[in-house]
PDBQT receptor file of N, H, CA, C and O in Angstrom, charges set to zero:
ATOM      1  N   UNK A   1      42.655 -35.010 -18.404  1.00  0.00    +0.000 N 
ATOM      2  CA  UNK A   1      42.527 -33.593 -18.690  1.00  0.00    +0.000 C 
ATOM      3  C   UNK A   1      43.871 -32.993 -19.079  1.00  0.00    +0.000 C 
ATOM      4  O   UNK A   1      43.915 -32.034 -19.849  1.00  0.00    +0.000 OA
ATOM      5  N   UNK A   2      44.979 -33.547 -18.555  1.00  0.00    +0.000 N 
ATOM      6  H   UNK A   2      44.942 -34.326 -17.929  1.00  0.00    +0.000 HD
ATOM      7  CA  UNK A   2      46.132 -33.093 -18.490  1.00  0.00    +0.000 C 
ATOM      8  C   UNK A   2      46.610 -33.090 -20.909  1.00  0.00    +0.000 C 
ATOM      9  O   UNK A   2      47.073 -32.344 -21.772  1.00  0.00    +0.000 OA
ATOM     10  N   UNK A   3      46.035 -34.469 -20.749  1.00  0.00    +0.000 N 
ATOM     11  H   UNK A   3      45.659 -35.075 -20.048  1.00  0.00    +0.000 HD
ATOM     12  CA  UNK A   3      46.419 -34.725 -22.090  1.00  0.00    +0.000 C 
ATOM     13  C   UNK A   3      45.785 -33.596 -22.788  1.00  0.00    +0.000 C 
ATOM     14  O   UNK A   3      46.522 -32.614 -22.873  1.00  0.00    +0.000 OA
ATOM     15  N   UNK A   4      44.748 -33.484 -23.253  1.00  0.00    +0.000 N 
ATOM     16  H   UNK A   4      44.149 -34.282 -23.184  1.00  0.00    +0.000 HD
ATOM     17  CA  UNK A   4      43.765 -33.005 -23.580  1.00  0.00    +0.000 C 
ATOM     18  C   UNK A   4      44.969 -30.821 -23.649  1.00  0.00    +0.000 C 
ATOM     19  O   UNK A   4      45.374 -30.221 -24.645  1.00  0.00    +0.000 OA
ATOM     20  N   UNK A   5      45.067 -30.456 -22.273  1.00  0.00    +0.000 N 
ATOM     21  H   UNK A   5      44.738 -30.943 -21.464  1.00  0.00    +0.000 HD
ATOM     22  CA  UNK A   5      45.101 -29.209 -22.118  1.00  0.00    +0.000 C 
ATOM     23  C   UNK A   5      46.904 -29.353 -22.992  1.00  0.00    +0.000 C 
ATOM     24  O   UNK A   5      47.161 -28.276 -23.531  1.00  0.00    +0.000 OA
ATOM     25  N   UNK A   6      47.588 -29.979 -23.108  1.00  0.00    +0.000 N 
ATOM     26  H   UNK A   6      47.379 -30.853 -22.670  1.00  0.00    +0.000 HD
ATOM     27  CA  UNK A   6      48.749 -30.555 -23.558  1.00  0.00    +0.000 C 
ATOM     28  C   UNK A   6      48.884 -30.447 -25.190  1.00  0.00    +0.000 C 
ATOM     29  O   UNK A   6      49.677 -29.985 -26.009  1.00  0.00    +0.000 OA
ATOM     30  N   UNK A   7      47.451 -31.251 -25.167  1.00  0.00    +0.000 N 
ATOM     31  H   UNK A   7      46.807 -31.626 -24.501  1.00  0.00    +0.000 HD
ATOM     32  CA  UNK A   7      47.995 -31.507 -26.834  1.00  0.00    +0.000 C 
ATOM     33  C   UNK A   7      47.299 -30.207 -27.372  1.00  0.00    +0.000 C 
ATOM     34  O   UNK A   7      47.660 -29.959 -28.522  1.00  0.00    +0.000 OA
ATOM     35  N   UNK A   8      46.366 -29.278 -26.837  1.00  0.00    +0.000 N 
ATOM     36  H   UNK A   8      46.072 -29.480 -25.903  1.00  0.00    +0.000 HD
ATOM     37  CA  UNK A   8      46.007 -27.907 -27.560  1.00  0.00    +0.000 C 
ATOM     38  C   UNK A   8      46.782 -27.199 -27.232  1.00  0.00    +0.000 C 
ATOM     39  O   UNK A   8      46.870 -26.321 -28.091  1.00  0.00    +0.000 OA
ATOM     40  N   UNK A   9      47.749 -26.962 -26.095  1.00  0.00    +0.000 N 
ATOM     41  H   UNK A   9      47.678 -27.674 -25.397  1.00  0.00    +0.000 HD
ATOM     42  CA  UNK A   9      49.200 -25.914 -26.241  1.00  0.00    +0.000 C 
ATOM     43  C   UNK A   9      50.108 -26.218 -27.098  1.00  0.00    +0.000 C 
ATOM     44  O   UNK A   9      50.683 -25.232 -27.560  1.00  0.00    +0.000 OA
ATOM     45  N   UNK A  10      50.560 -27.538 -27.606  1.00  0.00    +0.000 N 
ATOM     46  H   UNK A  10      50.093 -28.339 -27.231  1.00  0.00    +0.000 HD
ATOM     47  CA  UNK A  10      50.754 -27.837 -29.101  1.00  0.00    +0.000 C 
ATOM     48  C   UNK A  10      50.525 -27.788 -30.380  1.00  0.00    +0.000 C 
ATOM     49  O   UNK A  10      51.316 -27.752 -31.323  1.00  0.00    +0.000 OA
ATOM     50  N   UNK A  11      49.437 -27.789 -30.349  1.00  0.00    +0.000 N 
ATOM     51  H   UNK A  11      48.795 -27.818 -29.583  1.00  0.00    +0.000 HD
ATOM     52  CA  UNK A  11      48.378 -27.501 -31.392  1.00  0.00    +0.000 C 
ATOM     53  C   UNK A  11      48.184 -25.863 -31.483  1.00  0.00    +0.000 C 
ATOM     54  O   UNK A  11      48.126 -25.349 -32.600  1.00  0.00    +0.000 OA
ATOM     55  N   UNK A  12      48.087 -25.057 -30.306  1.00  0.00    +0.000 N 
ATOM     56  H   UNK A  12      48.135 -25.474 -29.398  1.00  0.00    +0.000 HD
ATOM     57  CA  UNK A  12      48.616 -23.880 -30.607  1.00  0.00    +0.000 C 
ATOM     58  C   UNK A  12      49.718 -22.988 -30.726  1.00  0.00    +0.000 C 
ATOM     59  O   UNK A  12      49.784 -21.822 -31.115  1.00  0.00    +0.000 OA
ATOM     60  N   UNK A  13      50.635 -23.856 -30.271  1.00  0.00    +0.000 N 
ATOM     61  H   UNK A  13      50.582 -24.803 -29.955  1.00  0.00    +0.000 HD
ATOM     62  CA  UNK A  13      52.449 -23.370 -30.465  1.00  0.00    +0.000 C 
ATOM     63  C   UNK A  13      52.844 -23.497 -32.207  1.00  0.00    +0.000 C 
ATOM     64  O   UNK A  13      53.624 -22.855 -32.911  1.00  0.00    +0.000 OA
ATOM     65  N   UNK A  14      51.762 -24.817 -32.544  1.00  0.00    +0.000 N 
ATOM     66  H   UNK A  14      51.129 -25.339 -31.972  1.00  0.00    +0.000 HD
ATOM     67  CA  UNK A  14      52.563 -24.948 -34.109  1.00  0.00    +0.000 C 
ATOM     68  C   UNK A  14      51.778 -24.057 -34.884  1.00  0.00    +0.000 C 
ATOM     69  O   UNK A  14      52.164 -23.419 -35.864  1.00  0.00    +0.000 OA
ATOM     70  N   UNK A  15      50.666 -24.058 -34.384  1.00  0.00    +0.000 N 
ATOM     71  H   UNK A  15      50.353 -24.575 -33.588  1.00  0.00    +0.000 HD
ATOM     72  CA  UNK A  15      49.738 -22.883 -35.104  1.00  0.00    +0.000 C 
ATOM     73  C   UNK A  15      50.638 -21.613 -35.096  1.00  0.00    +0.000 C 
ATOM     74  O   UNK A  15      51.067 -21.579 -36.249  1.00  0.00    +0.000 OA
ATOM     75  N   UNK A  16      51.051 -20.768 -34.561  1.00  0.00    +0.000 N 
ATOM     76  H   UNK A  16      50.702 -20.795 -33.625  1.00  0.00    +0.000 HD
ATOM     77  CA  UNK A  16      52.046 -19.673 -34.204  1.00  0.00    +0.000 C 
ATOM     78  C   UNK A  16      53.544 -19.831 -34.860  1.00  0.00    +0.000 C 
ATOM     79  O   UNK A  16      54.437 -18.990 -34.967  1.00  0.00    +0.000 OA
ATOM     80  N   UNK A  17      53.493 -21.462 -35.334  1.00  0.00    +0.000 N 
ATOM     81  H   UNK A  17      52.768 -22.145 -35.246  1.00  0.00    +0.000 HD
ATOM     82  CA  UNK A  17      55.239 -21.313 -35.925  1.00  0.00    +0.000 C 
ATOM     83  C   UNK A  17      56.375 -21.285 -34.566  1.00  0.00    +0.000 C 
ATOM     84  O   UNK A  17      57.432 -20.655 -34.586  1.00  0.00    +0.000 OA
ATOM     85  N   UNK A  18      56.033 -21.859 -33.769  1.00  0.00    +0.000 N 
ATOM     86  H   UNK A  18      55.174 -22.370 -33.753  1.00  0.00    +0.000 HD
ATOM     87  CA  UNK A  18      56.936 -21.257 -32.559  1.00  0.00    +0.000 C 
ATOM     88  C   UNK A  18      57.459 -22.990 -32.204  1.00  0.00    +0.000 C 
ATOM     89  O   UNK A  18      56.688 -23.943 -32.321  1.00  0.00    +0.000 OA
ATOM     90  N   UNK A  19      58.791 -23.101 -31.799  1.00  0.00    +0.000 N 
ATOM     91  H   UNK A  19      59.418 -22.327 -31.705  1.00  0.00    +0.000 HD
ATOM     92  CA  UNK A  19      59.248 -24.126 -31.050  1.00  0.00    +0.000 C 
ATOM     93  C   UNK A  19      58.795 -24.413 -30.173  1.00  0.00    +0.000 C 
ATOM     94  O   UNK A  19      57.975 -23.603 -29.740  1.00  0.00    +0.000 OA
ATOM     95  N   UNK A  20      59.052 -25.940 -29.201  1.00  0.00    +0.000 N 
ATOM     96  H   UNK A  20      59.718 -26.598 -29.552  1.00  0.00    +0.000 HD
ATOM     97  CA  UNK A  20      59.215 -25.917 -28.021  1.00  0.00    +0.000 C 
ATOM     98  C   UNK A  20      60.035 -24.987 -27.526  1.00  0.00    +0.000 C 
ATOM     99  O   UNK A  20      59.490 -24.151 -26.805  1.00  0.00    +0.000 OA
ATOM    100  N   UNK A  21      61.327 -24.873 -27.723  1.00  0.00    +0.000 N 
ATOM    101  H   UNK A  21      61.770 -25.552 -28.309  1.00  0.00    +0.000 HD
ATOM    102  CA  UNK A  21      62.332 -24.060 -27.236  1.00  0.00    +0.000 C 
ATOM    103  C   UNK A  21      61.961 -22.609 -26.950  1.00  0.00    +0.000 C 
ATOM    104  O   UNK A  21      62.106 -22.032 -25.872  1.00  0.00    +0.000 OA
ATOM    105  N   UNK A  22      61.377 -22.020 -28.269  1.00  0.00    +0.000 N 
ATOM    106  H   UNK A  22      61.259 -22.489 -29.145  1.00  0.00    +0.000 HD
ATOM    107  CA  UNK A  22      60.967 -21.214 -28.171  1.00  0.00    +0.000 C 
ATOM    108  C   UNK A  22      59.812 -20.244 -26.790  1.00  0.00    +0.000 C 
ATOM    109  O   UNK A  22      59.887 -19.318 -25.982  1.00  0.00    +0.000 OA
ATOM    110  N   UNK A  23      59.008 -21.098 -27.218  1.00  0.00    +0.000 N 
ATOM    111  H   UNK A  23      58.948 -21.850 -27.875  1.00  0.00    +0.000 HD
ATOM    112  CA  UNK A  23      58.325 -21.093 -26.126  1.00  0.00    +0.000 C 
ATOM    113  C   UNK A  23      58.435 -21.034 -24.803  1.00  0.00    +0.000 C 
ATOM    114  O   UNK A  23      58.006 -20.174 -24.033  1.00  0.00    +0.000 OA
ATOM    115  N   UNK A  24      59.154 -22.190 -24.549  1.00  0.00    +0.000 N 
ATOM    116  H   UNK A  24      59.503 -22.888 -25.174  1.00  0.00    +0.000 HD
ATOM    117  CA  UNK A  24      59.574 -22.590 -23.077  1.00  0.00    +0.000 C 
ATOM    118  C   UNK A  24      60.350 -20.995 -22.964  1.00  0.00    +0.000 C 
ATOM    119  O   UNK A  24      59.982 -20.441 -21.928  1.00  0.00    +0.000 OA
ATOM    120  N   UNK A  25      61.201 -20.250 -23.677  1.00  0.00    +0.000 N 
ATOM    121  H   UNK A  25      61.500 -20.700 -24.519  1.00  0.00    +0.000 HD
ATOM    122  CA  UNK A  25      61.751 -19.009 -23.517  1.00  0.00    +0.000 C 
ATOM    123  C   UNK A  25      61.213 -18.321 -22.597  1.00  0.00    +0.000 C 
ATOM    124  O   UNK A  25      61.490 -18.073 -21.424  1.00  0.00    +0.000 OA
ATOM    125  N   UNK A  26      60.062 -17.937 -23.599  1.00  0.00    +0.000 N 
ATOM    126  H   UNK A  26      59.837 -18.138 -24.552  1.00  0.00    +0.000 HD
ATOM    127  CA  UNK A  26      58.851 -17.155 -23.558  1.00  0.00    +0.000 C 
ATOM    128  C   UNK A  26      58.384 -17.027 -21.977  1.00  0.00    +0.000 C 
ATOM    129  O   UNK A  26      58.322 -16.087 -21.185  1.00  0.00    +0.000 OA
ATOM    130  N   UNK A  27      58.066 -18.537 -21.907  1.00  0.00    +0.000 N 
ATOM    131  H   UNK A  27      58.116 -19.301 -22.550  1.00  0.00    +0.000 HD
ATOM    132  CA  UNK A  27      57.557 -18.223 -20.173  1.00  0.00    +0.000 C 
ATOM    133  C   UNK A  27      58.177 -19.046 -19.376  1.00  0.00    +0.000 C 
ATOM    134  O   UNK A  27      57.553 -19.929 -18.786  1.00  0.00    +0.000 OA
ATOM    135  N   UNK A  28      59.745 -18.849 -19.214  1.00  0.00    +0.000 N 
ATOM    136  H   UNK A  28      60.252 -18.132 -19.693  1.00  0.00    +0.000 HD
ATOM    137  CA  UNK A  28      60.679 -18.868 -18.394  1.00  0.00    +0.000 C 
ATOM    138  C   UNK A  28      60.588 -20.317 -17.543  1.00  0.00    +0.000 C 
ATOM    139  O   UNK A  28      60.569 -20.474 -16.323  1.00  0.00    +0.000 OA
ATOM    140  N   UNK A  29      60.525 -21.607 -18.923  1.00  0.00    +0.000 N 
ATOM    141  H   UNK A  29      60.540 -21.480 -19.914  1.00  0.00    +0.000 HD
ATOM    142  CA  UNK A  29      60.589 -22.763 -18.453  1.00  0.00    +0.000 C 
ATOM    143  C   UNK A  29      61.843 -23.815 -19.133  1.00  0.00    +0.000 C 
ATOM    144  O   UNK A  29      62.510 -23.477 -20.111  1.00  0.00    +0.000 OA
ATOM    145  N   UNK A  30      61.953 -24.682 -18.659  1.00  0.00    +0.000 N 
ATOM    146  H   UNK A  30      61.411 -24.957 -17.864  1.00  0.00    +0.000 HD
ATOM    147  CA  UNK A  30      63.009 -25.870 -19.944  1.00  0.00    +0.000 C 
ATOM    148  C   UNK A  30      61.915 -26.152 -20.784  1.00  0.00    +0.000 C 
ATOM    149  O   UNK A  30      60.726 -26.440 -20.650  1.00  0.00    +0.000 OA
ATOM    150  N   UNK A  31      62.333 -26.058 -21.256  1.00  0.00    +0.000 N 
ATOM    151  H   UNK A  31      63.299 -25.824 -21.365  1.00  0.00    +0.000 HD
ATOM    152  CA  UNK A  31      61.900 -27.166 -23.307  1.00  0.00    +0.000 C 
ATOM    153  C   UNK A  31      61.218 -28.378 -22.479  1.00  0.00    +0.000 C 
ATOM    154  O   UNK A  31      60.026 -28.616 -22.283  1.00  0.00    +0.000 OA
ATOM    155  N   UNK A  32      62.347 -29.040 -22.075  1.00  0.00    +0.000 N 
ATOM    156  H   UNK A  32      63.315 -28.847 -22.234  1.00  0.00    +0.000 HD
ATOM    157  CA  UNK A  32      61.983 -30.563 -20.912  1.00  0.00    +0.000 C 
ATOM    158  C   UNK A  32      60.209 -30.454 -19.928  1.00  0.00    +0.000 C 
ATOM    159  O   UNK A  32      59.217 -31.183 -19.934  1.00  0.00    +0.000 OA
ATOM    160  N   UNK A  33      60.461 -29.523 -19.401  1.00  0.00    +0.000 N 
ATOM    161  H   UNK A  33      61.266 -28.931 -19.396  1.00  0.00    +0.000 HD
ATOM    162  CA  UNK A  33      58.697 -29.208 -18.907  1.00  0.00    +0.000 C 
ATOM    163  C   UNK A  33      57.974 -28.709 -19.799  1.00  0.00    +0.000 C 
ATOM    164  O   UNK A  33      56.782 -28.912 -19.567  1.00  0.00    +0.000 OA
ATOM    165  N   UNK A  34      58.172 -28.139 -20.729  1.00  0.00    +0.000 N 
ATOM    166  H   UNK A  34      59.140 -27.975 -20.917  1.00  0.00    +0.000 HD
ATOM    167  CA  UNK A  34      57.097 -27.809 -21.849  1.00  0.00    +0.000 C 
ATOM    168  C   UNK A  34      56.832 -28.790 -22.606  1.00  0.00    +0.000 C 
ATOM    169  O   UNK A  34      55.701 -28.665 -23.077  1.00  0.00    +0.000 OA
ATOM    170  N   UNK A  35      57.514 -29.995 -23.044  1.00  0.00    +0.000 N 
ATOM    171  H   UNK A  35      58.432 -30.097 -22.661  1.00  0.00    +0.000 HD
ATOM    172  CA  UNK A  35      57.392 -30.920 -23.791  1.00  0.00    +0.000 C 
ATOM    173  C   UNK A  35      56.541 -31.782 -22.818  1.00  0.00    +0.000 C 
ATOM    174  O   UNK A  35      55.553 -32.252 -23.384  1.00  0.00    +0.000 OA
ATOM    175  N   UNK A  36      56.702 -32.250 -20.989  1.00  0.00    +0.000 N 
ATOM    176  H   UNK A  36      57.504 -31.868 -20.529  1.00  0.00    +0.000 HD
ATOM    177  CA  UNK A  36      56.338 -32.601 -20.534  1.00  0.00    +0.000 C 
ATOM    178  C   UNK A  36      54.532 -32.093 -20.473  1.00  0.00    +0.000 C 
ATOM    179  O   UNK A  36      53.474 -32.706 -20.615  1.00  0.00    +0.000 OA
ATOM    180  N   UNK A  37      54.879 -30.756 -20.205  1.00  0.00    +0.000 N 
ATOM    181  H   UNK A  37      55.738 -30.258 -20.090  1.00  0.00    +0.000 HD
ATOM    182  CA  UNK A  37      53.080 -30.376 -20.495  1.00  0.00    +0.000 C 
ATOM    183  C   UNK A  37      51.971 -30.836 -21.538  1.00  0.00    +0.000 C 
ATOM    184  O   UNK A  37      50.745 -30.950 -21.538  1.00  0.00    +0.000 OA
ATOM    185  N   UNK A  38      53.202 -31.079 -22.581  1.00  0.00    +0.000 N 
ATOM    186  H   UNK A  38      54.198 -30.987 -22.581  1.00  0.00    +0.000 HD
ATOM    187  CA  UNK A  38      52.290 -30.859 -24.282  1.00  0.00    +0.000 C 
ATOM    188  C   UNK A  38      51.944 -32.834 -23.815  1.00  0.00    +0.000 C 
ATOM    189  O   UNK A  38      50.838 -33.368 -23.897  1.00  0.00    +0.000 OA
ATOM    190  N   UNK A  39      52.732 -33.253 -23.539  1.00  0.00    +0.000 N 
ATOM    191  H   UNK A  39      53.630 -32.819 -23.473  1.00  0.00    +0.000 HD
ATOM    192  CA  UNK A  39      52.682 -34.314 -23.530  1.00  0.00    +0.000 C 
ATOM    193  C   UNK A  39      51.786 -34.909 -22.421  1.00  0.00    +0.000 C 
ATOM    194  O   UNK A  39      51.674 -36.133 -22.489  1.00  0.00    +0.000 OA
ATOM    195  N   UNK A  40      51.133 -34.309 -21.427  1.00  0.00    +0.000 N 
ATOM    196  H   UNK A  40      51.224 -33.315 -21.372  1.00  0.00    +0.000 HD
ATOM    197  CA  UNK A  40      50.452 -34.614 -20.383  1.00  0.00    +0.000 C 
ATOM    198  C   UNK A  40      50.714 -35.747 -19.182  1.00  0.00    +0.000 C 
ATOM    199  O   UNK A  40      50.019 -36.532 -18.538  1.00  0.00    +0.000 OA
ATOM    200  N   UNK A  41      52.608 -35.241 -19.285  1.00  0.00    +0.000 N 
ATOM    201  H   UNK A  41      53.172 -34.603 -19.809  1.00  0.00    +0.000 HD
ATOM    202  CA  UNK A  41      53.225 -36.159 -17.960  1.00  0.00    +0.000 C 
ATOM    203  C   UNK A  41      53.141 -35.572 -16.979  1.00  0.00    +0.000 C 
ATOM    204  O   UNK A  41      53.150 -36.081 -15.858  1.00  0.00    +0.000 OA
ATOM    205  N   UNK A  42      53.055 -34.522 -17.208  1.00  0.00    +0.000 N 
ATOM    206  H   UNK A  42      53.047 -34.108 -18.119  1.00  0.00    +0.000 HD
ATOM    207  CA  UNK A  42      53.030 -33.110 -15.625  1.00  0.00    +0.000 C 
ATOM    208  C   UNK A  42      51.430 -32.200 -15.517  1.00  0.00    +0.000 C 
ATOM    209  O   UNK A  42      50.859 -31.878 -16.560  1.00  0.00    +0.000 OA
ATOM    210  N   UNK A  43      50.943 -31.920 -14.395  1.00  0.00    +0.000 N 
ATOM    211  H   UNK A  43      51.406 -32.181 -13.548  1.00  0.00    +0.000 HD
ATOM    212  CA  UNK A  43      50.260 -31.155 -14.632  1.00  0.00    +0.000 C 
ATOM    213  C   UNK A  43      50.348 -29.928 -14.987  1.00  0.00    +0.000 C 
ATOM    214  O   UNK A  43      51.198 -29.670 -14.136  1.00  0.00    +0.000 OA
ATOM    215  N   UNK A  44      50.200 -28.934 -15.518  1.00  0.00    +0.000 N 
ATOM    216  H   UNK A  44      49.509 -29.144 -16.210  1.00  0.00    +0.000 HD
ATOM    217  CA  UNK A  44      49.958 -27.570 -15.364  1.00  0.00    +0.000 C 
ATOM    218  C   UNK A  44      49.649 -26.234 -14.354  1.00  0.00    +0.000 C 
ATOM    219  O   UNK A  44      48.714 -25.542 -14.755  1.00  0.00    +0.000 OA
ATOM    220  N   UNK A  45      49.998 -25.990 -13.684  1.00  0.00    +0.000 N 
ATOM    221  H   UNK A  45      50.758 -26.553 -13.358  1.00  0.00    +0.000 HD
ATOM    222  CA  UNK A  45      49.257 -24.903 -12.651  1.00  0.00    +0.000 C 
ATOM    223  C   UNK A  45      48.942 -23.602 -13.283  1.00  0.00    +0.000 C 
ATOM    224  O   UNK A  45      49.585 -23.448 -14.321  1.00  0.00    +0.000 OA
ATOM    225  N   UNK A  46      48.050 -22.480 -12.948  1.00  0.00    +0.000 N 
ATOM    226  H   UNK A  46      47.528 -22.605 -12.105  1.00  0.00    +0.000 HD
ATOM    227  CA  UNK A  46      47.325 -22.163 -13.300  1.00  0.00    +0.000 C 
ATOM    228  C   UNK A  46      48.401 -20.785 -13.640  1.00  0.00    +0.000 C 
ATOM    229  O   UNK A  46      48.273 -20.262 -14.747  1.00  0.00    +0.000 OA
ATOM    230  N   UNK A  47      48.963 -20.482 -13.121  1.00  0.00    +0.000 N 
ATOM    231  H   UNK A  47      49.067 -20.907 -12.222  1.00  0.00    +0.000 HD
ATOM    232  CA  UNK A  47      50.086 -19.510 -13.515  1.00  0.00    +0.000 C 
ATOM    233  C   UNK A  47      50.903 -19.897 -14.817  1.00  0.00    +0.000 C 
ATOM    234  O   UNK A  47      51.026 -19.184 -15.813  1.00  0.00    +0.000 OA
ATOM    235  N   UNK A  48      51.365 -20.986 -14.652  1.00  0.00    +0.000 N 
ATOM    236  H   UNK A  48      51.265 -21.566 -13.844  1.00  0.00    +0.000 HD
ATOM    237  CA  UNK A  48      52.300 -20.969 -16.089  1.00  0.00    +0.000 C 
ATOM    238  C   UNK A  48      51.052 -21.226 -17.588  1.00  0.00    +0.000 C 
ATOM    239  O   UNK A  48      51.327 -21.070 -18.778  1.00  0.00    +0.000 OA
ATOM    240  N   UNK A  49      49.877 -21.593 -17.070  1.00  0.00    +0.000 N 
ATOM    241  H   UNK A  49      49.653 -21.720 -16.104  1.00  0.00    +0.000 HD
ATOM    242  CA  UNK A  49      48.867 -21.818 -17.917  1.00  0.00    +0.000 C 
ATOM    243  C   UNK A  49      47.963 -20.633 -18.389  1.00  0.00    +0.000 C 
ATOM    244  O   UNK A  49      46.978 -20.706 -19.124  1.00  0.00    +0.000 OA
ATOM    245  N   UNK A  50      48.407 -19.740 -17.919  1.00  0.00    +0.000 N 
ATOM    246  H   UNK A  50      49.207 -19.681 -17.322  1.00  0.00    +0.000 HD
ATOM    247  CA  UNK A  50      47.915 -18.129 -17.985  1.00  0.00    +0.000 C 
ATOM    248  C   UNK A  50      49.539 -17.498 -19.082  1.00  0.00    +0.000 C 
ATOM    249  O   UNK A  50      49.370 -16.809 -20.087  1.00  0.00    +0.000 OA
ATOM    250  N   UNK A  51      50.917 -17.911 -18.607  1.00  0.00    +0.000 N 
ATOM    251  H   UNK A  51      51.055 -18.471 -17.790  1.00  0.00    +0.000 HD
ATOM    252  CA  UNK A  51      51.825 -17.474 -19.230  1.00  0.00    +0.000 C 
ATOM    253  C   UNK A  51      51.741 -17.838 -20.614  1.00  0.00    +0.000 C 
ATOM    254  O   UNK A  51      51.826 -17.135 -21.621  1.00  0.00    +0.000 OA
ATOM    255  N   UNK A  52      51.539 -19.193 -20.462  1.00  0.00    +0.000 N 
ATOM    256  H   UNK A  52      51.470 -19.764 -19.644  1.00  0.00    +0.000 HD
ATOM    257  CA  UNK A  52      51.353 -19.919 -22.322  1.00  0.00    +0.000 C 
ATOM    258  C   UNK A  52      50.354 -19.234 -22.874  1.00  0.00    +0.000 C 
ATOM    259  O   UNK A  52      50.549 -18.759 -23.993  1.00  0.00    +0.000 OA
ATOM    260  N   UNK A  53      49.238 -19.058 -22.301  1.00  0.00    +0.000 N 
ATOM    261  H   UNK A  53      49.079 -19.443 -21.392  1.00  0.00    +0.000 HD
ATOM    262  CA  UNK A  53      48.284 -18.293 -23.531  1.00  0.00    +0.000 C 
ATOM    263  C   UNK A  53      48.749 -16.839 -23.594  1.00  0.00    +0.000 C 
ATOM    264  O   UNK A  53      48.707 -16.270 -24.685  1.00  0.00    +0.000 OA
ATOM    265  N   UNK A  54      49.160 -16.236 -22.587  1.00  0.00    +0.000 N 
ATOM    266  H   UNK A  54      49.194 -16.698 -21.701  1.00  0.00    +0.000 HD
ATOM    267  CA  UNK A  54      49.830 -14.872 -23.169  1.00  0.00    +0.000 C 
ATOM    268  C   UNK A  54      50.832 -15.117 -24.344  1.00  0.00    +0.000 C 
ATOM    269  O   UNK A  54      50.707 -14.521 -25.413  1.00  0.00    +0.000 OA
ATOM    270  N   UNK A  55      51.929 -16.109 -24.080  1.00  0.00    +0.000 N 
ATOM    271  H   UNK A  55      52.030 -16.594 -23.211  1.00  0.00    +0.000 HD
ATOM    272  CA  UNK A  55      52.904 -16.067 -25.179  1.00  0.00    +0.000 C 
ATOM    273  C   UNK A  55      52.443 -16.317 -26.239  1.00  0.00    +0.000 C 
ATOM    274  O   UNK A  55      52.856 -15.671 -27.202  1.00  0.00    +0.000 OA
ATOM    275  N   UNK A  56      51.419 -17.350 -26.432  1.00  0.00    +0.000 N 
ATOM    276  H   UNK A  56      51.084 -17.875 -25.649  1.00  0.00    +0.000 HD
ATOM    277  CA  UNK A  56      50.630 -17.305 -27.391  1.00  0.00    +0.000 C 
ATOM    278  C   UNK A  56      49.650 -16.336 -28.554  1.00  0.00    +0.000 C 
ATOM    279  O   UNK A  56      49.144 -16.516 -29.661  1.00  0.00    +0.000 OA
ATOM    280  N   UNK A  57      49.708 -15.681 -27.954  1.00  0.00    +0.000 N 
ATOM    281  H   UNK A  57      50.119 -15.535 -27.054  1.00  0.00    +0.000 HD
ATOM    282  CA  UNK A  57      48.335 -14.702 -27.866  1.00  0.00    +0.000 C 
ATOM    283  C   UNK A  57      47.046 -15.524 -27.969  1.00  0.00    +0.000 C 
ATOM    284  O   UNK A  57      46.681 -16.137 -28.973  1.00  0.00    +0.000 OA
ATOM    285  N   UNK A  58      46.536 -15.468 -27.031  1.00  0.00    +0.000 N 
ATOM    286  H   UNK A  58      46.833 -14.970 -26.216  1.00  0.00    +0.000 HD
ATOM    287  CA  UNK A  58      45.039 -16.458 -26.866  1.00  0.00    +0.000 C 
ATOM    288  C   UNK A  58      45.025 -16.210 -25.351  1.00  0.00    +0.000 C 
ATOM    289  O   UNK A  58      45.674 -15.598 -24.503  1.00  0.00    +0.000 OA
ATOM    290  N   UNK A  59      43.641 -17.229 -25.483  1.00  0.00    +0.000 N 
ATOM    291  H   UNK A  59      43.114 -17.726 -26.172  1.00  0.00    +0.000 HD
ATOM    292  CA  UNK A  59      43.705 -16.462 -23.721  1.00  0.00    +0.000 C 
ATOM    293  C   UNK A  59      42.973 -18.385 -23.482  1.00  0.00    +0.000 C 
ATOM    294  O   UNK A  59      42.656 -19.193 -24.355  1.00  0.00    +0.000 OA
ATOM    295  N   UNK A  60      42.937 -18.520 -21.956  1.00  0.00    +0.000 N 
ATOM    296  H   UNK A  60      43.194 -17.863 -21.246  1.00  0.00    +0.000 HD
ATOM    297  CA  UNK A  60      43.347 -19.957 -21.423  1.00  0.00    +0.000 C 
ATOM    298  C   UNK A  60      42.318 -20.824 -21.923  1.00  0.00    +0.000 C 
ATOM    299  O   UNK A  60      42.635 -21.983 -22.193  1.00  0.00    +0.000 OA
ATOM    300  N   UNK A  61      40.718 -20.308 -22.147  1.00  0.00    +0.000 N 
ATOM    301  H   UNK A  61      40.461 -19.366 -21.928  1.00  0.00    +0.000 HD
ATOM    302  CA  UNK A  61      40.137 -20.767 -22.522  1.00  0.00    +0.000 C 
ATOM    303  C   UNK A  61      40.150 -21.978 -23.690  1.00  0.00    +0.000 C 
ATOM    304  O   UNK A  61      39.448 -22.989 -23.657  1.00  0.00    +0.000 OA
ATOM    305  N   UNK A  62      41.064 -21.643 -24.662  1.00  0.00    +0.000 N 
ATOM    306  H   UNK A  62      41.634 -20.822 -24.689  1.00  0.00    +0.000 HD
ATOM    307  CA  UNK A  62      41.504 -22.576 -26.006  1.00  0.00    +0.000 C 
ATOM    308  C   UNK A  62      42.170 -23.739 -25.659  1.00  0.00    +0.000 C 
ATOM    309  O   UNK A  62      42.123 -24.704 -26.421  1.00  0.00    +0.000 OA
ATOM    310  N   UNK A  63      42.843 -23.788 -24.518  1.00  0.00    +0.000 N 
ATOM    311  H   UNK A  63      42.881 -23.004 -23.900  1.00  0.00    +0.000 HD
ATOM    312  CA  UNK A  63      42.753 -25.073 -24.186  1.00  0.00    +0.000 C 
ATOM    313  C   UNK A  63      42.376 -26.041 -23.289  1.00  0.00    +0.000 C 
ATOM    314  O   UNK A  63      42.904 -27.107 -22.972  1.00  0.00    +0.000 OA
ATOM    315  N   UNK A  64      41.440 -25.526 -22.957  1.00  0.00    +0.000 N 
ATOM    316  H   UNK A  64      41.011 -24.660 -23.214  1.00  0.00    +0.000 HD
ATOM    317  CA  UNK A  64      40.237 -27.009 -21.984  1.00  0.00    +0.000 C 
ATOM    318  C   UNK A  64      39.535 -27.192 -23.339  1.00  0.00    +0.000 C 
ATOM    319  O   UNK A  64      38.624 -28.012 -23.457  1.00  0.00    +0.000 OA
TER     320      UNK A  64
């Protein structure tokens, strides 16, 4: 599941034009754990997974 919720916060970061870096900004993480997320080495908790779709604009649903 991890992969899966990973590779659509990717899939919606590039959609947006936005870096890792960028991002990770956004909701006050390293690049290093955001890459880890996209990549589905770490899990997600439900707070920083609520922050990404805000920075995003989307809401959490888009990626399960």
């Amino acid at each position: 599941m991890n992969d899966v919720i990973g590779a659509n916060i990717a899939r919606l970061r590039k959609e947006k034009n936005m870096t890792q870096d960028q991002l990770a900004a956004a909701i006050h993480k390293s690049e290093s754990t955001l890459s880890k997320y996209e990549s589905g080495q770490i899990a997600i908790d439900v707070g920083s997974l609520y922050d990404i779709a805000s920075a995003l604009g989307t809401d959490m649903s888009q990626f399960v």
